[in-house]
C-alpha positions, 0 to 999 in steps of 0.5 A: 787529267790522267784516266784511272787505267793509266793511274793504274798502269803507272802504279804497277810500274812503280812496283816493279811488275812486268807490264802487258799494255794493249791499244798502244798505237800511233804516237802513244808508245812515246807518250807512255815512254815520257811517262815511264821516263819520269818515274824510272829514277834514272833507269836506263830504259831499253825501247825495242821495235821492230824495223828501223824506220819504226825505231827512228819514228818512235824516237822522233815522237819521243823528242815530241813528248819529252820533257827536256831533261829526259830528252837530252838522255835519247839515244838511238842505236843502230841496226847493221846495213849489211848482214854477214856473209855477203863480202860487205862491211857496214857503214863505218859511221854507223857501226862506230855510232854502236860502239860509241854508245857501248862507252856511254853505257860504259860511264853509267850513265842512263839513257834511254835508247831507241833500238830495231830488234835486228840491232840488239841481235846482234853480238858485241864485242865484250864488255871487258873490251870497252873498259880497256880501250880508250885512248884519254888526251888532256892539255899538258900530257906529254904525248909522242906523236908518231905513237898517237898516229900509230894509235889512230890507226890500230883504232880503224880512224881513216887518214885523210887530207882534211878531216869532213867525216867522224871517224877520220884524222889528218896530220900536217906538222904539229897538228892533229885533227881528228873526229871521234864519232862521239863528238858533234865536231871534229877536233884540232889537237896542237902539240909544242914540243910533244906536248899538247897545247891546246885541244879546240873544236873545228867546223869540218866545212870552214875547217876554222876553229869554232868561237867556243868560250873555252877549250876542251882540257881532255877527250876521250877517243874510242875505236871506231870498229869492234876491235883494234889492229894490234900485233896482239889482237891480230896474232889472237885473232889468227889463232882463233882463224886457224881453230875455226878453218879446222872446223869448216871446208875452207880452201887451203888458199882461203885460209892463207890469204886470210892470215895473211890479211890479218898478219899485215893489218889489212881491214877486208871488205867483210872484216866485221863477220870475224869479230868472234876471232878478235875476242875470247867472247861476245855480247849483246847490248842486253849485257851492257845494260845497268841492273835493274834497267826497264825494256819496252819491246813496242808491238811486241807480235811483230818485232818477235816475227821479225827477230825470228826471221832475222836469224833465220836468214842470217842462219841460212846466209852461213850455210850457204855461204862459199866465202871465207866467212864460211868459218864463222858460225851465225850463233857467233854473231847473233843471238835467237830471238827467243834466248834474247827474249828471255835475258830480257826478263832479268829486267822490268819488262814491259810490252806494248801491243796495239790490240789484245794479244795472248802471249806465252809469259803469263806472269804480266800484269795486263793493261788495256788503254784504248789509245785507238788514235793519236786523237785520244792523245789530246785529252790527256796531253 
């Protein structure tokens, strides 16, 4: 039987008013999510903590809790490994989880997505990339193969003997096999005459094909990283290395092999830092959210300490720096958590705090729920 508080709470959520809710603690955040999740209307909902292993432990509490349909709509989206910087390139499959999720976003689609704050500081490539990348194969195109390798290649998918990891391809006769990390299983695309056949999902470990009852018609196959290796975008992006070098006290050196680099279509350790020379602008997944989406920042004190001190790490990382990353300045690739925070309130928000917390937005509706345990779940579960 649902409490008057929660009734109460769950009327202010239908009006649209920004929510302040304290004793949210243990598995209640999840609980309260499946609520909002059932009234959203197909709300795309932005769930923001404060590390990752707090974000991976509300999203496997929200697989406990929800309801099927709104399950199937979980999505989680991941920090970066590896700050800019430091010479080191994040993990391939995780960065392409982002910018797979990017595309989701892209289908209007809602989702309810799960994310560390130091995964939404971080800056995107722009929306107007999503839409204009995308390579779409279908049953009977007819397709040149040595343009599709070229393609794979441009979009940062490895070449590899056999195909085990998302975000690879291999090639042997009129055989494609390739993994978009979009996908559960890699796929086996046959070509006949340069036309393709068949389109079949394979076991990456068998490499047999899977007893599927039908074959795909069509799939999408999005780049892995946040920009592709064109002769264009690297031209572009040379361009934009020279306005940035002029700015900073990179050696003469540096700055050549970094064009050189560039100019034969080498993907460096580090390459991710220079994602603002591969586009006119960035963006943050705040951008790529529907209107009138709901954001639900959980534990609200702690995930802006967090914020804060991401950026100054990052901010202190750039001014410290004596690599040819040195160019980029941090506000390129993050964003400060307190102008984050005030995007936010383009949409319905709603935080979660575990006890009574003063925060400086005073136009939030308060709630006080008293969850001190997962205990209290019980009564109402």
């Amino acid at each position: 039987m649902m409490n008057s508080s929660l009734k109460q709470f769950l009327m202010d959520l239908n009006q649209g008013k920004n929510l302040l809710v304290d004793g949210v603690v243990c598995s209640a955040s999840a609980y309260l999510v499946e609520k909002i999740a059932a009234q959203a209307n197909e709300k795309t909902i932005l769930l923001v903590t404060s590390t990752p292993e707090t974000a991976r432990q509300l999203f496997d509490d929200c697989e406990v809790f929800f309801k099927h349909e709104n399950a199937k709509l979980l999505r989680y989206f991941p920090a970066p490994d590896v700050l800019p910087y430091t010479q080191l390139s994040p993990n391939a499959i995780e960065w392409a989880e982002r910018i797979d999720l990017l595309f989701q976003l892209r289908n209007h689609k809602p989702l309810i997505i799960v994310a560390p704050i130091a995964a939404l500081l971080r800056k995107l490539p722009p929306r107007s990339f999503i839409a204009d990348v995308s390579a779409i194969v279908r049953v009977g195109d007819e397709i040149n193969r040595e343009n599709f390798i070229e393609q794979l290649n441009e979009y940062a998918y490895e070449e590899v003997a056999l195909v085990e990891t998302p975000g690879s391809f291999a090639k042997r006769g009129a055989i494609v096999d390739i993994w978009p990390p979009s996908k559960s299983f890699p796929l086996r695309i046959e070509l006949e005459e340069n036309h393709i056949q068949t389109i079949k999902e394979f076991h990456p470990n068998s490499q047999r094909s899977r007893n599927s009852k039908e074959n795909l018609q069509e799939v999408q196959i999005p780049p892995v990283r946040e920009f592709i290796f064109t002769d264009k975008t690297r031209q572009e992006a040379i361009e934009r290395i020279h306005h940035f070098a002029d700015d900073s006290n990179l050696p003469a050196r540096e700055h050549r092999t970094l064009v050189e680099n560039l100019r034969a279509g080498i993907a460096f350790s580090g390459i991710n830092t220079f994602l603002p020379a591969f586009h006119s602008k960035t963006e943050t997944l705040l951008d790529y959210l529907p209107e009138q989406s709901i954001i639900i920042t959980d534990q609200a004190i702690d995930t802006e300490d967090v914020g804060q001190k991401l950026f100054t790490s990052v901010s202190d990382l750039y001014k410290n720096c004596c690599s040819r990353e040195q160019i980029i300045p941090a506000n390129l690739l993050y964003d400060n958590f307190s102008d984050w925070q005030l995007k936010t309130f383009k949409h319905q928000c709603i935080i979660f705090n575990g006890f009574a917390a003063e925060l400086p937005n005073n136009n939030l509706a308060k709630h006080t729920l008293n969850f001190s345990s997962n205990a209290d779940l019980k009564k109402l579960v």
